[in-house]
C-alpha positions as CSV (number, residue, x, y, z in Angstrom):
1,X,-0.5,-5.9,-13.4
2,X,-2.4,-7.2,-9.9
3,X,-0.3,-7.6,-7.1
4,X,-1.3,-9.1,-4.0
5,X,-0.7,-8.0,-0.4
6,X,-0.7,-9.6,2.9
7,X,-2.4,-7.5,5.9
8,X,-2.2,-8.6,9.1
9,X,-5.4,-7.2,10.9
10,X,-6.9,-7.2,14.0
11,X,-9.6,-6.1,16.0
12,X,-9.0,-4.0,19.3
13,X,-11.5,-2.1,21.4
14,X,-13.7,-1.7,19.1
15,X,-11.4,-1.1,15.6
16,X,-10.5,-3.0,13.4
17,X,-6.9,-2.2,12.5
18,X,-4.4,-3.3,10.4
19,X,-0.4,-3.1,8.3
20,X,0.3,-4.3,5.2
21,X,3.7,-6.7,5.2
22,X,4.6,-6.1,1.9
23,X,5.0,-1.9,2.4
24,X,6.5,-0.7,5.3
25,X,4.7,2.5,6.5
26,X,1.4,1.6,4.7
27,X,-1.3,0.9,7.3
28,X,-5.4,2.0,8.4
29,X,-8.3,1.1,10.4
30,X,-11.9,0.7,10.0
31,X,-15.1,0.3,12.0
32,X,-15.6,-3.0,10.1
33,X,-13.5,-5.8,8.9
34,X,-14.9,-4.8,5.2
35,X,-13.9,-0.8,6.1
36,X,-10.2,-2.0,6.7
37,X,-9.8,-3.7,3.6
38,X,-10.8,-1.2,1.9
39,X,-9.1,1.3,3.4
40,X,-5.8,-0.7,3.5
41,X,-6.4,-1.0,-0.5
42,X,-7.0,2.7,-0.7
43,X,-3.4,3.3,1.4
44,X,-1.6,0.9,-0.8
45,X,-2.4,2.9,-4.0
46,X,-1.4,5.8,-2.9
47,X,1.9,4.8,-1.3
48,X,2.4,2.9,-5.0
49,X,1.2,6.4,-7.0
50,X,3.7,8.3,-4.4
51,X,6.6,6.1,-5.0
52,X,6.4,6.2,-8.4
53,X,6.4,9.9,-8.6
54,X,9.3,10.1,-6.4
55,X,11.5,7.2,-8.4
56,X,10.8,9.5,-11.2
57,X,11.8,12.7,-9.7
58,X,15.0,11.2,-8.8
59,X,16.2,9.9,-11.7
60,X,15.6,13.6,-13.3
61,X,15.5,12.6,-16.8
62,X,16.3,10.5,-19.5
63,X,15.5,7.7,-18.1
64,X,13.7,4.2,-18.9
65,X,11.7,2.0,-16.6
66,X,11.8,-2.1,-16.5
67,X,9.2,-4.4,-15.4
68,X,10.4,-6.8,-12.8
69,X,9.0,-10.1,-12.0
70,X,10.2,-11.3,-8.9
């Protein structure tokens, strides 16, 4: 499933730098505006890939997962 994300980016002295709305925690910079989206993509996966592997350790076992469309 895709998912899209809203960054809110800017450019100061130099940097482009930006956060990512949607995941609190998950933000980057870059030398160019191209570098930061990338990066910011990079960020989001991993936050996603750690969450996941957290959710999981906490529910231990026996346990079933849901898709949720919101």
């Amino acid at each position: 499933m895709k998912r899209e994300f809203t960054a809110v980016i800017k450019q100061d002295e130099g940097w482009w730098i930006g956060w990512v709305e949607e995941i609190p925690g998950v933000n980057s910079q870059g030398k160019t505006k191209a570098e930061l989206l990338k990066n910011l993509k990079s960020a989001i996966k991993e936050a996603v890939e750690f969450n996941r592997a957290e959710a999981r350790a906490a529910a231990q076992s026996d346990y079933e997962e849901a898709l949720i469309h919101a």
